[in-house]
C-alpha positions in Angstrom: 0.0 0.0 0.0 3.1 2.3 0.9 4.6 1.8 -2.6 1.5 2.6 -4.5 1.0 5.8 -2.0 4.4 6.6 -3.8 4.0 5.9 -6.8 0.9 8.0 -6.6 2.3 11.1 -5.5 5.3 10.9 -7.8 2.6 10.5 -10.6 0.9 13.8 -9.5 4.1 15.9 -9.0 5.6 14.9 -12.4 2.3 15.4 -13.9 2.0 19.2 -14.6 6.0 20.2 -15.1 5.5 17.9 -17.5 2.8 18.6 -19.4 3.5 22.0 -19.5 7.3 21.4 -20.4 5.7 19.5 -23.8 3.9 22.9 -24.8 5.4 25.0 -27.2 5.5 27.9 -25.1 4.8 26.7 -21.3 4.1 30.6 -20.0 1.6 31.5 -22.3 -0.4 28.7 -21.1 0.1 29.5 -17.3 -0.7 33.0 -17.8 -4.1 32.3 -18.8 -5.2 31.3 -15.7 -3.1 32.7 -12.9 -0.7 35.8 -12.3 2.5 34.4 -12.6 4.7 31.9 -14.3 7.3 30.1 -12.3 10.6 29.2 -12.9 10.8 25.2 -12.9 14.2 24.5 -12.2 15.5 25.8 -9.8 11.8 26.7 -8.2 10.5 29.7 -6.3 11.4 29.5 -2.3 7.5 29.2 -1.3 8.0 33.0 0.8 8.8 34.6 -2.8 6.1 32.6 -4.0 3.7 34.2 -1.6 5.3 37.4 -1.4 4.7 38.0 -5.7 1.4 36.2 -5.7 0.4 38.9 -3.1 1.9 42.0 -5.1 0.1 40.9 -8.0 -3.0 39.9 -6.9 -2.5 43.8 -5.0 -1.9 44.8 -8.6 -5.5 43.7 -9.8 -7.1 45.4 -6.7 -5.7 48.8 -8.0 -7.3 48.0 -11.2 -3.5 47.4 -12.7 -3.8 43.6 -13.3 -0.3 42.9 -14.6 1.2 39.3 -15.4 4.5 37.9 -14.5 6.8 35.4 -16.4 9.9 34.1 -14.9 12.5 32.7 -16.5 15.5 31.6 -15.7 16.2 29.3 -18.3 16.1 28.2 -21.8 13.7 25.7 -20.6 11.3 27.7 -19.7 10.6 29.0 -22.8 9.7 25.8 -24.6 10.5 25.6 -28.3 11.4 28.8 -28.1 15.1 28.8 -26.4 16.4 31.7 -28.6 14.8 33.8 -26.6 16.6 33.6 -23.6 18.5 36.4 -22.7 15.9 38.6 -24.7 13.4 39.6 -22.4 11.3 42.1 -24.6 11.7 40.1 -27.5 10.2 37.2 -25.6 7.4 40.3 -24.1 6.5 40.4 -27.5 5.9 37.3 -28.8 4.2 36.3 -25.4 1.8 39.2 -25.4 0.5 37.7 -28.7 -0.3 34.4 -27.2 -2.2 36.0 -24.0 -4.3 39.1 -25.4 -6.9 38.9 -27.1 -9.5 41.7 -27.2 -7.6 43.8 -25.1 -4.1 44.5 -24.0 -3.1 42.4 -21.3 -0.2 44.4 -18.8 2.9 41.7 -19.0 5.9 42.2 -17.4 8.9 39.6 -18.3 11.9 38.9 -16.0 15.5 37.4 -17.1 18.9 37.9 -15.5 19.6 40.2 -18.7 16.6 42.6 -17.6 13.0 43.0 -18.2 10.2 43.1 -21.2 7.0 44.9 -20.9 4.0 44.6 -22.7 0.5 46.3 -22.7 1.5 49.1 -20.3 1.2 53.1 -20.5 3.4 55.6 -22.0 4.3 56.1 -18.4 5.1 52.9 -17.5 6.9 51.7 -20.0 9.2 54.8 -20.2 9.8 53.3 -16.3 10.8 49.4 -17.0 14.5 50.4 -18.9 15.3 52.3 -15.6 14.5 49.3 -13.5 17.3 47.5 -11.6 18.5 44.1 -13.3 18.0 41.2 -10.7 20.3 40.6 -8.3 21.2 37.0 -10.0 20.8 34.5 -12.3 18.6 32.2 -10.5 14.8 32.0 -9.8 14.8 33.1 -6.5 16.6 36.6 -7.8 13.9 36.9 -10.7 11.4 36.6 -8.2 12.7 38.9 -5.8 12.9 41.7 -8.7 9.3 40.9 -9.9 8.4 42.1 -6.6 9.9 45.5 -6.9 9.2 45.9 -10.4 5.2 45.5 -10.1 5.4 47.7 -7.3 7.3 50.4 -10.0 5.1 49.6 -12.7 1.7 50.1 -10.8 2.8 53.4 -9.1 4.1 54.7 -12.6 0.7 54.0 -14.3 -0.9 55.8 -11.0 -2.1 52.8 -9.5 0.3 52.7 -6.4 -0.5 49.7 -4.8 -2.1 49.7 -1.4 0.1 47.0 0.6 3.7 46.4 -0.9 3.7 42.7 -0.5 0.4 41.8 0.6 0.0 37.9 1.2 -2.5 36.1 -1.1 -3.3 32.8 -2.1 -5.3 34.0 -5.3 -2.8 33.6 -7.3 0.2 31.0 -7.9 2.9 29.4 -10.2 3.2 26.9 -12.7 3.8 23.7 -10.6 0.4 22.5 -9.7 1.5 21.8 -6.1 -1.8 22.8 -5.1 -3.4 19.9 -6.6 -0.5 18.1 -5.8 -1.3 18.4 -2.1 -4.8 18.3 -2.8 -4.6 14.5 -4.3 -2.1 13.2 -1.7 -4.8 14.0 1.1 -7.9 12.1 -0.6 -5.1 9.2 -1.2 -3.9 9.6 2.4 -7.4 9.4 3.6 -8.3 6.7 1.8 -5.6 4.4 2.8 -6.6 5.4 6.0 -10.0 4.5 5.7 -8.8 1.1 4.7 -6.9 0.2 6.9 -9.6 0.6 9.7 -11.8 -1.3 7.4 -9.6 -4.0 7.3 -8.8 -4.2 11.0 -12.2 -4.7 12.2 -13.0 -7.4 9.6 -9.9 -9.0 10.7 -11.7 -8.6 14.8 -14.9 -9.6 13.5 -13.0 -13.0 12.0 -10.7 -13.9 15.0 -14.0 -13.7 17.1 
């Protein structure tokens, strides 16, 4: 029962990287559902996780409802690896795949800097000025997303009410959510049968 418990969870936690790693373009799929898009290797410490889901999701109260992509790799960006190290190149070609009707407010973070997409004369003018992350991994990225939303939004006079606000509306690209979600009604279940099975084996010995 242990080993298929295992297998289980290994199942789930492989399940979405993986799915979204066969896409041609694994952000622009993210994007259309949440605020940001994580990093998958290395990932997001779960603080910055919760730290950038709160600025954002502080972003859409101020009626500046801006989306995040983080990437710290070729990977990340699918069939699309030339792109690395291009951030407004990559701003570009993503803002294609996520607006439709309207103009969607993207911001893009590499080590090499940022791309914007979908913002005001104001606030684009601000995103060349902004400071390049701090370092090359996802953790950095993250880090800089935080101050840059916070630039952004205040530029397009929408300054946001509470830097850093903590939120669980929005989250990344991992699916550990559902992850967790499935390991409980699994963990549950085996516990369930194991009770079962312990009072049919009392019912037997009596």
């Amino acid at each position: 029962m242990r080993r298929r418990l295992v297998a289980v969870v290994l199942a789930c936690a492989l399940l979405a990287p993986a799915g979204a790693l066969a896409d041609g373009d694994p952000a622009s799929d993210v994007l259309l559902g949440e605020n940001v898009f994580y990093p998958y290797t290395p990932p997001v410490s779960a603080a910055l996780q919760t730290q950038l889901n709160g600025v954002t999701a502080a972003a859409a109260r101020a009626r500046f409802p801006i989306k995040v992509a983080l990437i710290a790799s070729p990977v990340d960006l699918g069939v699309i690896p030339d792109l690395f190290g291009k951030p407004q190149k990559y701003a570009d070609f993503l803002d294609q795949e996520i607006s439709f009707q309207t103009k969607q407010p993207l911001l893009v973070v590499m080590a090499a800097g940022y791309g914007v997409q979908g913002l005001d004369a104001a606030a684009t003018a601000v995103a060349p000025t902004l400071a390049k992350p701090a370092g090359t991994q996802s953790n950095a990225l993250a880090q800089a997303a935080v101050s840059a939303v916070s630039a952004l939004a205040r530029a397009a006079g929408h300054p946001l009410a509470k830097p850093a606000a903590a939120s669980g509306s929005g989250s990344g690209g991992s699916g550990s959510g559902v992850v967790i979600a499935v390991v409980a009604v699994v963990a549950v279940g085996v516990a369930g049968g194991v009770v079962v099975g312990r009072r049919r084996r009392r019912a037997r010995a009596r």
